[in-house]
Every structure is written in structure tokens, then in C-alpha cells.
C-alpha positions in Angstrom: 84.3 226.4 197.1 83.4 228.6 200.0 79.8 229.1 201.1 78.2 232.2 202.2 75.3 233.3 202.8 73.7 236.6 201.0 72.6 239.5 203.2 70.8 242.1 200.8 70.4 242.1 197.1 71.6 245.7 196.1 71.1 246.3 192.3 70.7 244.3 189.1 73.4 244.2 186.4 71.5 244.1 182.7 74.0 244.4 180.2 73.1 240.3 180.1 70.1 238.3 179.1 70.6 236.3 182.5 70.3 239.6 184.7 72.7 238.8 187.1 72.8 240.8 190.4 75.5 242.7 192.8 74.7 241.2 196.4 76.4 241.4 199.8 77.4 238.3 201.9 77.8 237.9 205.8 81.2 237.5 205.4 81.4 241.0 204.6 81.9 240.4 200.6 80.7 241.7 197.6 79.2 239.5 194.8 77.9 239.3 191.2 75.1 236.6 191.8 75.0 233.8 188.8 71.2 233.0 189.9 69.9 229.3 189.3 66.7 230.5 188.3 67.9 232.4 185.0 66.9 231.0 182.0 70.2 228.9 181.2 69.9 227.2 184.2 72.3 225.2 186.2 75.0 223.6 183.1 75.9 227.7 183.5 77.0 227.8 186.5 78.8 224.4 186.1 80.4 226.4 183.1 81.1 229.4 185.1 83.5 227.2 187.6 85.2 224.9 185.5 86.4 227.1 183.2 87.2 229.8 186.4 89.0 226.7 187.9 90.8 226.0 184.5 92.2 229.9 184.1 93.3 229.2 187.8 95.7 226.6 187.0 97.0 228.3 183.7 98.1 230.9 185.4 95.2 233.2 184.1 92.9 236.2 186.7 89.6 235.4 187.1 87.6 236.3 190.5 87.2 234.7 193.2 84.0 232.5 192.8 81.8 231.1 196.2 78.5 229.1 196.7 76.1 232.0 197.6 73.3 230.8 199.6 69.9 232.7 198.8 66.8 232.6 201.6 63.2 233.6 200.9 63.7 237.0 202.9 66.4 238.4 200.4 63.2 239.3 198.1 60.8 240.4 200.8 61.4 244.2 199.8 62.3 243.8 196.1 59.8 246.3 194.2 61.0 245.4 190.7 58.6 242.2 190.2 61.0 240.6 186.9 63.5 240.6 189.8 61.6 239.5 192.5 60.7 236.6 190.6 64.3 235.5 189.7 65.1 235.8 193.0 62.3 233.5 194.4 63.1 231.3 191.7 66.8 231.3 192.9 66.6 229.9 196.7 69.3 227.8 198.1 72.5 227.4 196.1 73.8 230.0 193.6 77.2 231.0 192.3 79.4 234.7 193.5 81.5 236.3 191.4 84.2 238.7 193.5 82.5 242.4 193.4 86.0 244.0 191.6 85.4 247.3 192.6 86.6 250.6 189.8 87.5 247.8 187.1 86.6 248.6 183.6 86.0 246.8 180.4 88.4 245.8 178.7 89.3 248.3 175.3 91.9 248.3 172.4 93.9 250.8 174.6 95.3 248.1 176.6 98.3 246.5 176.1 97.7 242.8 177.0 100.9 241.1 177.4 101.3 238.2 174.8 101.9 235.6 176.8 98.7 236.0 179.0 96.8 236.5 175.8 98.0 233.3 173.7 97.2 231.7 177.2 93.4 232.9 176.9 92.9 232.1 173.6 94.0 229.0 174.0 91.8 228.4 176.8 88.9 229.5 175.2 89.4 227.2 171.9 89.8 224.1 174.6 86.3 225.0 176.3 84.7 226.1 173.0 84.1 229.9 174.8 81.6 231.7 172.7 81.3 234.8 173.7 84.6 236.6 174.1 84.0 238.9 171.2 84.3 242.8 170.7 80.4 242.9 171.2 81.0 241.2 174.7 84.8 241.0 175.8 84.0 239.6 178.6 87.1 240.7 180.2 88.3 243.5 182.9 91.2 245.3 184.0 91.7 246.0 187.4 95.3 247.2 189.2 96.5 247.4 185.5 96.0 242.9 185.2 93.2 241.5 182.8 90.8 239.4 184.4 88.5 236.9 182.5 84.8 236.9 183.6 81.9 235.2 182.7 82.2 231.6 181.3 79.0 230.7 180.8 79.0 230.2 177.1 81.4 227.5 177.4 81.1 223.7 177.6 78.0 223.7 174.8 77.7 220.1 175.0 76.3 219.8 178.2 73.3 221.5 176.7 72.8 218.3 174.6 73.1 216.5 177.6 68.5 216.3 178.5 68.4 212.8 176.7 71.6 210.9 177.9 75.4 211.4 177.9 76.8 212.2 174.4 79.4 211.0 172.7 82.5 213.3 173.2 84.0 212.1 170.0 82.3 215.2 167.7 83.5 217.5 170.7 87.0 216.4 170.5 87.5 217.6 166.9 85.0 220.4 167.1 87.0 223.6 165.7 87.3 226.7 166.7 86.3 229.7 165.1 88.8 232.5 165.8 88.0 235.0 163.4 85.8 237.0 166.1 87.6 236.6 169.3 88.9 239.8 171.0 92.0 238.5 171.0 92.7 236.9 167.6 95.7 238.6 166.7 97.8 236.2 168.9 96.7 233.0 167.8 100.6 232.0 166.4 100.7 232.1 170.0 98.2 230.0 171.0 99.8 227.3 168.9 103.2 228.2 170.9 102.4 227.5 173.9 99.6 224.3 173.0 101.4 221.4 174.4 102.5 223.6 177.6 99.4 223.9 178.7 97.9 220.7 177.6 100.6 219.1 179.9 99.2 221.4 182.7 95.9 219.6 182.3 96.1 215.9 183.1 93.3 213.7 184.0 94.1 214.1 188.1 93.7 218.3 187.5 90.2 217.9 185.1 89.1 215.8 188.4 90.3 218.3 191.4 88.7 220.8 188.8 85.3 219.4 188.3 85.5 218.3 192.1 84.8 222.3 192.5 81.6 222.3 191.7 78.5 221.4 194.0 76.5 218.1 194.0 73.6 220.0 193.8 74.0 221.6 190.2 75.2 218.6 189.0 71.8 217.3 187.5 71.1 213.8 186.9 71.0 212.3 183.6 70.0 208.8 181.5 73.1 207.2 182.1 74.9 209.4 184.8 72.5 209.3 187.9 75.0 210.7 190.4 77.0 213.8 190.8 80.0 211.7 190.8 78.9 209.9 187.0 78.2 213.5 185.7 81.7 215.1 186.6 83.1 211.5 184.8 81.4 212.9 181.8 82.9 216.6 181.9 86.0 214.9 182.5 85.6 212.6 179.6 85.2 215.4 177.5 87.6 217.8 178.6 90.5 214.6 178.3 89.3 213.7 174.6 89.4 217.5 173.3 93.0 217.0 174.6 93.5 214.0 173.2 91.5 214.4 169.9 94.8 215.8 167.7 94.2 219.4 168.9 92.8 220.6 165.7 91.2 223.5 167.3 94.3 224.9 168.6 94.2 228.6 167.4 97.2 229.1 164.7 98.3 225.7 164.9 98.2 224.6 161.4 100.6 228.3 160.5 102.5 227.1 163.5 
């Protein structure tokens, strides 16, 4: 990804718990800032590109994402103190979200094309997405297209991770719980267009994709010391949800 450097800190966003922020860039850009610091810490912004990288190559919108550079001078002249302190908490490497300027939140008004929608569904069974629900859609329209933001919630089972590598046999099989997603209605299909998009995903893509993300929020772990051993293990898990029978494939058993 592309690294820039952030200029000024302009406002916080706090619709979420991790109180992301809308920053400018020296090369002229406008960010939502993913801070480091924030309680989740770093398996969220590992999160935040894979799955970005992932809606990339099925043909899905999701912003442009960069390496955004914090210094110690971007919270010289911060009065709010909780931000001040996320921000010092934040320096060197953090991840920018495109600024998508007079896009709004996604509502049962729009018309989502089927296709596009089976396609995100499916998505977020494969990566376990969470948090895609009317309470948090965690999508946008802009220029009439829907755009999928905020990934976070995805990838659980790196959060399991503090002890040593788990086994991605349970994830695999883990289902998927449809009954809440935004987009429910078009999980027939989800099922329809399963072994497209599986094909799409072979282990040479999982690698370019994980390849994406920055040595340096790649943390070590007992039994995966390097960057390098811990992408092995998002890859490992990504390629044996694929290969693991699928279960979890919205409307595949009606299908």
C-alpha cells in the first residue's frame, strides 16, 4: 500500500467505539484514520486490508486504503485530551480510509443490484463479517455505487491468536449466521455464485492479498515469529474455510 504522511488531524468520527478520525495527508488526500492505539489494536487493521483487498478482487467498492504515517506534532494542539491520547498512542504506522466526500449511509431505499449483493454476502460469510447489520450497515453510496467500509469485525480468530497459532480446522466449518445481515434477502444468491468466487481465490491471490499488509502490524506469535510465518497463518485459514465443504455459504443448503 501507499504511504503518506498526515498533515493535520481535523475532527473525530464517534459513531464507533474505536473513534476513528478524518485527517489530511501531504499528498493532498483525505482520510478516515484506523489508529493503532484504539482498543482493538493492530489484528483490526490487518482485518481492515485483507478483507478491503478481498472486495477488490471480487469485483466489490471499497476505498482506497494507504499506510498513514502519524508524528508526535499531529497532537501538539489537540484540546480534546481522550483524543490527544489516542493520537500519542498512535505514532508511526496507521491505516487511511479514502475521505468519500457527500456519501451517505446506506438505507432500504436503495436498490442494490443482486449480483453485487450475493457478492457481499458471500464475502462476509467467508471472513466471518460481524457487523454488517441494520444497527451498523457498514456500507455507503456514493455516485449512485455501494461501497463496503469498515472490516474490522472480521477474521475473529486472530483474536485467539495471544497464546500460539490455532488450529483453523473449527474455523473452516464455523457457520454463518445470516438472519441479521443487511443484506439477507439474497442469500439464494450467495449460494449462486459460491464456487465463482471461491475459484477467484486461490492460494497465489490469499498471498498477493496478505502481502498488502505491513510487517509492522503483523505481530509475532508462539510459533509464527516473523511477518512472513503470520501471513502463512491468515493464509492457512482463509484456504481451509475454502476448502472445509463451504457449509457457511449463505442459502447453500436451499440452493
Amino acid at each position: 500500500m501507499k504511504q503518506v504522511r498526515a498533515t493535520r488531524y481535523v475532527t473525530p468520527l464517534r459513531e464507533g467505539g474505536s473513534l476513528p478520525g478524518i485527517v489530511e495527508a501531504d499528498d493532498l488526500g483525505t482520510y478516515v484514520c484506523k489508529f493503532r492505539g484504539a482498543g482493538q489494536g493492530l489484528p483490526v487493521l490487518v482485518a481492515e486490508v485483507v478483507v478491503s483487498e478481498l472486495a477488490l478482487r471480487l469485483d466489490l467498492r471499497t476505498p482506497r486504503l494507504v499506510v498513514l504515517e502519524l508524528e508526535p506534532a499531529i497532537a501538539r494542539y489537540e484540546a480534546d485530551e481522550e483524543v490527544q491520547d489516542l493520537l500519542n498512542a498512535s505514532l508511526g504506522l496507521n491505516l487511511g480510509v479514502d475521505f468519500l466526500p457527500g456519501s451517505f449511509g446506506f438505507d432500504p431505499t436503495f436498490q442494490v443490484a443482486p449480483d453485487i449483493a450475493a457478492r457481499t454476502l458471500w464475502l462476509d460469510a467467508f471472513v466471518a463479517n460481524v457487523d454488517r447489520s441494520w444497527r451498523n450497515p457498514n456500507l455507503l453510496v456514493w455516485h449512485g455505487d455501494l461501497w463496503l467500509i469498515d472490516h474490522g469485525a472480521s477474521l475473529y480468530f486472530h483474536h485467539a491468536w495471544s497464546g500460539g497459532i490455532t488450529d483453523p480446522a473449527r474455523f473452516a466449518v464455523q457457520p454463518y449466521d445470516v438472519g441479521d445481515h443487511v443484506l439477507a434477502a439474497h442469500a439464494s444468491g450467495a449460494a449462486a455464485v459460491d464456487a465463482e468466487l471461491a475459484a477467484r481465490l486461490d492460494t497465489s491471490v490469499l498471498e498477493e492479498v496478505l502481502a498488502q499488509v505491513p510487517d509492522m502490524w503483523l505481530e509475532p506469535r508462539p510459533g509464527a515469529d516473523s511477518p512472513d510465518d503470520v501471513r502463512a497463518a491468515y493464509v492457512a485459514f482463509l484456504r481451509a474455510r475454502l476448502e472445509g465443504g463451504r457449509a457457511w455459504v449463505p442459502g447453500r443448503a436451499a440452493a
